[in-house]
C-alpha positions in Angstrom: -10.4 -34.0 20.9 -13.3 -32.0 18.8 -11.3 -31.6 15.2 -13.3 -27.6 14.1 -14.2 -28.1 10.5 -12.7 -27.4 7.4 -14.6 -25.6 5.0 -14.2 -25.8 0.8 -15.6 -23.3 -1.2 -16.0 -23.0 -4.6 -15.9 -19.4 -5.8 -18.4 -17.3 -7.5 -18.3 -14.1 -6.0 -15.3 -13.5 -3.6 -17.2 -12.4 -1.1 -20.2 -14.3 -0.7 -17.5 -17.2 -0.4 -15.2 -16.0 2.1 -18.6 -15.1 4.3 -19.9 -18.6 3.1 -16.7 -20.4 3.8 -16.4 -18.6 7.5 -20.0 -19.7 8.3 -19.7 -23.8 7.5 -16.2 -23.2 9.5 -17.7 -21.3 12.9 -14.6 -19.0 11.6 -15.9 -16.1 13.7 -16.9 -18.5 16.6 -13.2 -17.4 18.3 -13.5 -14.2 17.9 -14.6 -11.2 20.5 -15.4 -7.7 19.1 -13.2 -5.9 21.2 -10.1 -8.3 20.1 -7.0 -6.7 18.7 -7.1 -8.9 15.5 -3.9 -9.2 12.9 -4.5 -10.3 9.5 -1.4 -11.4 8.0 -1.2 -11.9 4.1 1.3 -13.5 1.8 3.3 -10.5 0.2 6.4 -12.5 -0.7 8.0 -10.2 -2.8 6.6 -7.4 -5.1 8.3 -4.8 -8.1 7.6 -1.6 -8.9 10.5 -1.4 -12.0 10.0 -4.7 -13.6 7.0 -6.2 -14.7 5.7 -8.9 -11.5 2.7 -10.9 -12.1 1.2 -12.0 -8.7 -1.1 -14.8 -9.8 -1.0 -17.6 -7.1 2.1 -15.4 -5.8 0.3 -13.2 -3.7 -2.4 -12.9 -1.3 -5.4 -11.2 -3.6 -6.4 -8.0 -2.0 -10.4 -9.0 -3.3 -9.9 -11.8 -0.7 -8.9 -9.5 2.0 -11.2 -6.5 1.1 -14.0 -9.5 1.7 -12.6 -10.3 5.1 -12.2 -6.9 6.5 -15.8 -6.3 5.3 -16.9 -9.6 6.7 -15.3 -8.7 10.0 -16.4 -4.9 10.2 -20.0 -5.8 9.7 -19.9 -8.3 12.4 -18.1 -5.0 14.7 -14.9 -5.9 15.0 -13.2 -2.4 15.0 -9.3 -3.1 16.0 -8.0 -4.3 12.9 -4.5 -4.7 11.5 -2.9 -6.2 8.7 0.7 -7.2 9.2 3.3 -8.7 7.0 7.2 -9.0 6.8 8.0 -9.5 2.6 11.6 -10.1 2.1 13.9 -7.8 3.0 15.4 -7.4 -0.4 12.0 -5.6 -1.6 13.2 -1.9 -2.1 10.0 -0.5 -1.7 8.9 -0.4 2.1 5.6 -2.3 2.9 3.4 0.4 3.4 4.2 1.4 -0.4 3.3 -2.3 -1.3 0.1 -1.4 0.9 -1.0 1.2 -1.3 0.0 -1.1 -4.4 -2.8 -3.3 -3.2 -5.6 -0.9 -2.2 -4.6 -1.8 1.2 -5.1 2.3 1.9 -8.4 2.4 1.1 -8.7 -0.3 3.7 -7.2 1.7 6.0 -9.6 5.1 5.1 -13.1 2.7 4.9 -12.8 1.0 8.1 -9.9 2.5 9.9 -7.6 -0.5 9.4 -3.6 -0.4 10.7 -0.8 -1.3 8.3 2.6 -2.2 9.5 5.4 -3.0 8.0 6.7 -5.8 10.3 10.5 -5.0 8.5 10.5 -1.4 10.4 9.2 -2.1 13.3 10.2 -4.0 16.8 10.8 -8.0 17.1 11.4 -9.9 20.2 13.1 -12.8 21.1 11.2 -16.0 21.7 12.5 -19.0 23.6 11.2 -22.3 23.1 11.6 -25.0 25.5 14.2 -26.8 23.9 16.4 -23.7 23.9 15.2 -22.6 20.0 14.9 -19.1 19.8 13.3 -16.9 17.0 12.7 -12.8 16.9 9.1 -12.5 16.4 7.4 -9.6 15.2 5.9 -8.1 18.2 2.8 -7.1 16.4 2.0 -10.4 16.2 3.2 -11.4 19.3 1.0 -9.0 20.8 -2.4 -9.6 18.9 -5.5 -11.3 20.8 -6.3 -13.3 17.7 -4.4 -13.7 14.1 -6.2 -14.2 11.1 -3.6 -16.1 8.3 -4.3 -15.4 5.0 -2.0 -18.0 2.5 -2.1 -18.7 -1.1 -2.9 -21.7 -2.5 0.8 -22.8 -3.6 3.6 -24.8 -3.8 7.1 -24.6 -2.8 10.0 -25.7 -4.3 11.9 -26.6 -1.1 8.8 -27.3 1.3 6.9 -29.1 -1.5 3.4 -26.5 -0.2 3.5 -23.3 1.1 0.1 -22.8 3.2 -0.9 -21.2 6.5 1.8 -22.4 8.8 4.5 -21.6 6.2 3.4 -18.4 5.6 3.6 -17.4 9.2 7.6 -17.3 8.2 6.8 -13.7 7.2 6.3 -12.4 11.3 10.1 -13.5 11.9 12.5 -10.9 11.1 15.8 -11.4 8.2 18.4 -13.3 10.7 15.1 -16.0 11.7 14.2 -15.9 8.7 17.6 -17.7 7.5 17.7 -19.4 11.0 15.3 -21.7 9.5 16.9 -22.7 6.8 19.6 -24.3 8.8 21.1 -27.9 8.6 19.9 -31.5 10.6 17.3 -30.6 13.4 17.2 -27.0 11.8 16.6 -27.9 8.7 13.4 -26.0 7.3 10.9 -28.9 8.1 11.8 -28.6 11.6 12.1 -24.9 12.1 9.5 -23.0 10.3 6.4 -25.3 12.0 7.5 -24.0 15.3 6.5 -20.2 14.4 2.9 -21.0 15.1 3.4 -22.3 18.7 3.9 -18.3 19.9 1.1 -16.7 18.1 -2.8 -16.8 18.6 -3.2 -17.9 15.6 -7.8 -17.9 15.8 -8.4 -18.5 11.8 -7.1 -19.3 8.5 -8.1 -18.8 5.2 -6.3 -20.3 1.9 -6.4 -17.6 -0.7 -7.3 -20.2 -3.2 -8.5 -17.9 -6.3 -5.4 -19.4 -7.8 -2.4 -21.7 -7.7 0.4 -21.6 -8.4 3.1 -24.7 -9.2 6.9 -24.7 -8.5 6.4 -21.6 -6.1 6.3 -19.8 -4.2 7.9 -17.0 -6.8 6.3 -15.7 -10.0 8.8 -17.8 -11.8 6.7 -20.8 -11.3 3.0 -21.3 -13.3 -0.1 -20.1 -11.8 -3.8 -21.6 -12.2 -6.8 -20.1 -12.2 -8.7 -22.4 -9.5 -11.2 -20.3 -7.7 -11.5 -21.7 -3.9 -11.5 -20.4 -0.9 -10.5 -23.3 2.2 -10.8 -21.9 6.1 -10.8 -23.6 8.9 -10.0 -22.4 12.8 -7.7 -25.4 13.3 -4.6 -24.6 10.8 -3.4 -27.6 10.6 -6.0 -28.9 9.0 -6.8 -26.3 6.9 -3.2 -26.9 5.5 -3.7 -30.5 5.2 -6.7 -30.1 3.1 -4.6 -27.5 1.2 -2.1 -29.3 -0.1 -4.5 -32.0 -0.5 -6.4 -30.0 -3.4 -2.9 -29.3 -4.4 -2.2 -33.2 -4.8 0.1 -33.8 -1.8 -1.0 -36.2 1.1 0.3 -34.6 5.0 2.4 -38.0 5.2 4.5 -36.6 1.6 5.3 -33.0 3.6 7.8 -33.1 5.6 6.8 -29.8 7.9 3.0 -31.2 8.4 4.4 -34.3 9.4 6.5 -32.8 11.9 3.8 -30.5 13.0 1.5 -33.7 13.7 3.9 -35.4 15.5 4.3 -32.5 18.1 0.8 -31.9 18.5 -0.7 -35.0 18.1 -2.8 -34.7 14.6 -3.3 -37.6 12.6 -1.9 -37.5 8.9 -5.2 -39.0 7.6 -7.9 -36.9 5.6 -10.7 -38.7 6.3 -10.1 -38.0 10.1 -11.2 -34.3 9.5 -14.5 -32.8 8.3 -14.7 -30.8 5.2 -17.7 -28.6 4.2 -18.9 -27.8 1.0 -16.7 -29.1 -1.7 -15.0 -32.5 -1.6 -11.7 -32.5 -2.1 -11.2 -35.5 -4.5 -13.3 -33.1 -6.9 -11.0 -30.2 -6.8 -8.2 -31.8 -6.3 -4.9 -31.8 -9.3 -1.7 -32.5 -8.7 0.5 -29.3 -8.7 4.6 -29.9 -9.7 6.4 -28.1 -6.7 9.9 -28.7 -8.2 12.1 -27.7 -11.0 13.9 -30.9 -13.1 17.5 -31.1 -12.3 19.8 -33.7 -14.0 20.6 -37.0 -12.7 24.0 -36.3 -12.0 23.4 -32.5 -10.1 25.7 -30.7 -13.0 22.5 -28.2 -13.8 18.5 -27.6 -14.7 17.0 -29.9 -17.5 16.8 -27.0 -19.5 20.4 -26.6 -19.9 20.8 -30.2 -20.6 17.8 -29.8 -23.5 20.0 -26.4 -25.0 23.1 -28.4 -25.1 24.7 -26.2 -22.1 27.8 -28.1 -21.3 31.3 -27.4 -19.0 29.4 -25.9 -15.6 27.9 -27.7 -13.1 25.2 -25.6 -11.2 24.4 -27.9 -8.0 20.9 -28.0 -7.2 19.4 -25.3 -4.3 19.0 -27.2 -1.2 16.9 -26.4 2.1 19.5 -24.3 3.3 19.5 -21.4 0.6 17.5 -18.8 2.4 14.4 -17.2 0.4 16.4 -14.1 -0.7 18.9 -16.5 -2.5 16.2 -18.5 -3.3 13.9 -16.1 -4.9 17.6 -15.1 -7.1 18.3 -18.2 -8.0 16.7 -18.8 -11.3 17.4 -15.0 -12.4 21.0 -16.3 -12.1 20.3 -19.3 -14.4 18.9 -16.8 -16.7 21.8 -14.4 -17.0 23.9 -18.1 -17.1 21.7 -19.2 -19.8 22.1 -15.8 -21.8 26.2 -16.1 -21.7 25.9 -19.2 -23.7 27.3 -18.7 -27.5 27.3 -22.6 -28.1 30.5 -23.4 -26.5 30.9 -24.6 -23.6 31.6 -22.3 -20.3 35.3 -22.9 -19.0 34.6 -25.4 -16.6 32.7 -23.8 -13.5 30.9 -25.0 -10.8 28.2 -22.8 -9.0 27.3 -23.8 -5.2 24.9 -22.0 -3.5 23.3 -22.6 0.7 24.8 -23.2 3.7 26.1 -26.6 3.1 27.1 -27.5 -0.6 30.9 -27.7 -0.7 32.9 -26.9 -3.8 34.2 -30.1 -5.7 37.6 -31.1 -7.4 38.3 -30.5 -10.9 36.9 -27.5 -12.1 38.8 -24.3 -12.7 36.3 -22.2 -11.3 34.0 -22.2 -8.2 31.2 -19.8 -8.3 29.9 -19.5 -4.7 26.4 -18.0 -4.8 25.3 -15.8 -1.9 27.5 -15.0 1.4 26.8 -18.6 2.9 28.3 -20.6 0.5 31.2 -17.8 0.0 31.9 -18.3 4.0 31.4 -21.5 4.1 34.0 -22.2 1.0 36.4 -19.9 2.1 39.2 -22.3 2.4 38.3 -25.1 0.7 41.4 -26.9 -0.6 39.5 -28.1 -3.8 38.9 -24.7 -5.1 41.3 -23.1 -7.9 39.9 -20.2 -8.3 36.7 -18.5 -6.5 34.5 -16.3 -7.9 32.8 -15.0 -4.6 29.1 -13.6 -5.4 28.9 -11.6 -2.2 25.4 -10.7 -0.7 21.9 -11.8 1.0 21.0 -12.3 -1.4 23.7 -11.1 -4.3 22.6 -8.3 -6.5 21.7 -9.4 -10.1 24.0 -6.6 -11.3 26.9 -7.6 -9.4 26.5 -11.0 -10.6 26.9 -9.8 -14.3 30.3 -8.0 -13.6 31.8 -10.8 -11.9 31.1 -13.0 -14.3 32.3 -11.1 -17.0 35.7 -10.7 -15.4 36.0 -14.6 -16.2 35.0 -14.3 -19.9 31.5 -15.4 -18.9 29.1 -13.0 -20.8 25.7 -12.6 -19.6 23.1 -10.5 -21.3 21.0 -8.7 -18.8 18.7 -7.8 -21.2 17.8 -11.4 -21.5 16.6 -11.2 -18.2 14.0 -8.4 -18.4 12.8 -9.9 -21.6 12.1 -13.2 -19.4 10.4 -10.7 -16.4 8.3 -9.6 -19.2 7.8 -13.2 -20.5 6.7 -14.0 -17.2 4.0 -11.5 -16.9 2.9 -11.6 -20.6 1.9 -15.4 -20.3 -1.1 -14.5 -18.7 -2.7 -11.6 -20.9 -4.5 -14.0 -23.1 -5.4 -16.4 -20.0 -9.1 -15.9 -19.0 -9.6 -14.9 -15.5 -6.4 -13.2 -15.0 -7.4 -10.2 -13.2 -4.7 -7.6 -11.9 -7.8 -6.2 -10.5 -7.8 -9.0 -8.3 -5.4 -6.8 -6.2 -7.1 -3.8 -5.7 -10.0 -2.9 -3.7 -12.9 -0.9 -4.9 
């Protein structure tokens, strides 16, 4: 089999690398004019109340303003971009649209928006009897262009093209693949790509981000663009420049397994850039204690009498993405004595232990799935999918556990303030002129 090429680019001017990175690729080469194309971003999550930097977080819209030129001079006229950003985001997606410029997209060259959240999905049976509900704008495209960020992910160690296809399923899929054994998120999420026509992708690589895929986690400025018409190998070079070999991911060794792809970089072509010259290790993870009672930060602030279990692959991205709020509103109701011995479990499979006085369950799978567990002495249920950050403070507060919320948009602005003094931090990076 004929591997297509994968081609690195380093980036001066956005576009002259995107259209430079599609020619050493043959990007276009599977392409017809009259196709129906779908470009699908990564719009994880965005806020219009609290301060949200999107460094590394979010597909730049100076990447896709490049493509939809790209693509418009070369007379491809159907175009659409498509994406499905968690369903907890108040604001619909064609507001997010406008956030981005995506609307001037739309008046230059006539380009769809859909919100994948509002509209139609359908149910897709594998042969094995796995079933997803898949946006049917994607299902119905010719050809889908995948447009990831370079980043990584705290559960899937990278999150790259074929992750980022995740965002065509709708909510209940979406937590379908974060199951337990064979559906465990390795195993599930890969699958996505076997429906769709999935003709290009493109690695948003004008920065990077470690222990993603939220705006929690650190971004880098790294200024590459990676594309390739086989995404498998597009991803494999991705999380190579990110420091990861396809035999340390889990989900890209699964994917080669089905379909055959060997795990080895130096059985694919790369053009342009080498990789061992771009490439720096990226942390994906956040430090936990030996013993699973809570994050190394708590341990280093003396936090003492709750255990906070570590997220596993089965906490769903809502829950996910709410997670480390939560340790900040926990890490705001501690005076310097220790909580009243809680535990906090959170996913679809972490069980409440013996011992403490107090079981926090996190999120409405750990609150079903603890519903009668003998060990618990008291529950504090933290209903919701995921649980509102509000709702967490009230509850918590019924059990003499303080939490400041304030401490927590003082830590949103934190977040976004980091990167003022950083050169080549550009919120202009997602607009379109």
């Amino acid at each position: 089999m004929v591997k297509a090429p994968v081609s690195l680019i380093k980036v001066a001017d956005v576009y002259e690398a995107v259209q430079e990175s599609l020619k050493l690729c043959d990007g276009l080469s599977g392409l017809k004019v009259n196709d129906r194309i779908l470009i699908k971003p990564n719009i994880v999550s965005w806020d219009f109340k609290l301060p949200f930097p999107p460094y590394g977080v979010v597909t730049t819209s100076v990447v896709i303003n490049a493509l939809v030129r790209i693509l418009a001079e070369n007379g491809f006229k159907d175009l659409t971009i498509g994406e499905g950003a968690l369903p907890n985001v108040k604001a619909k997606g064609t507001a997010v649209y406008e956030a981005l410029g995506y609307k001037t997209l739309q008046e230059r060259y006539g380009v769809k928006l859909v919100d994948f959240n509002t509209e139609k999905f359908v149910a897709v049976e594998y042969e094995d009897g796995f079933k997803l509900d898949i946006a049917h704008h994607a299902l119905e495209a010719d050809k889908i262009i995948n447009v990831p960020v370079l980043k990584t992910h705290s559960q899937a160690k990278v999150s790259l093209g074929i992750k980022n296809l995740k965002g065509c399923l709708n909510k209940k899929s979406k937590q379908a693949c974060h199951g337990l054994g064979d559906q465990d998120l390795p195993f599930t999420f890969p699958r996505i790509i076997e429906k769709l026509p999935v003709a290009l992708t493109i690695i948003d690589g004008l920065y990077t981000l470690e222990k993603g895929p939220g705006p929690t986690g650190k971004a880098y400025r790294k200024d590459l663009i990676i594309a390739s018409r086989d995404p498998f190998a597009c991803d494999l070079v991705g999380a190579a420049i990110l420091g990861y070999s396809a035999k340390e991911v889990e989900h890209l060794k699964y994917y080669a397994k089905r379909h055959g792809y060997s795990l080895e970089l130096a059985d694919y072509e790369v053009r342009g850039e080498k990789v061992l010259e771009q490439q720096e290790y990226t942390i994906y993870d956040w430090g936990w204690t030996e013993d699973d009672t809570g994050p190394v930060g708590f341990k280093k602030r003396g936090i003492t009498g709750i255990a906070i279990r570590k997220y596993d692959n089965s906490l769903c991205t809502g829950c996910s993405v709410q997670f480390n709020p939560m340790l900040i509103l926990l890490g705001s109701a501690y005076r310097g004595q220790p909580f009243p011995n809680v535990e906090l479990v959170s996913g679809k499979q972490q069980l409440a232990s013996p011992g403490f006085d107090r079981s926090v369950l996190f999120g409405k799978c750990a609150c079903h799935n603890n519903r009668n567990n003998p060990n618990i002495k008291k529950a504090l249920f933290l209903w919701g999918c995921p649980p509102d950050l509000g709702m967490i403070s009230e509850q918590l507060a019924k059990e003499g556990i303080q939490c400041d919320y304030q401490e927590y948009i003082r830590f949103r602005n934190y977040l976004f303030d980091r990167y003022k003094a950083v050169e080549g931090f550009e919120l202009a990076d997602w607009t379109v002129e």
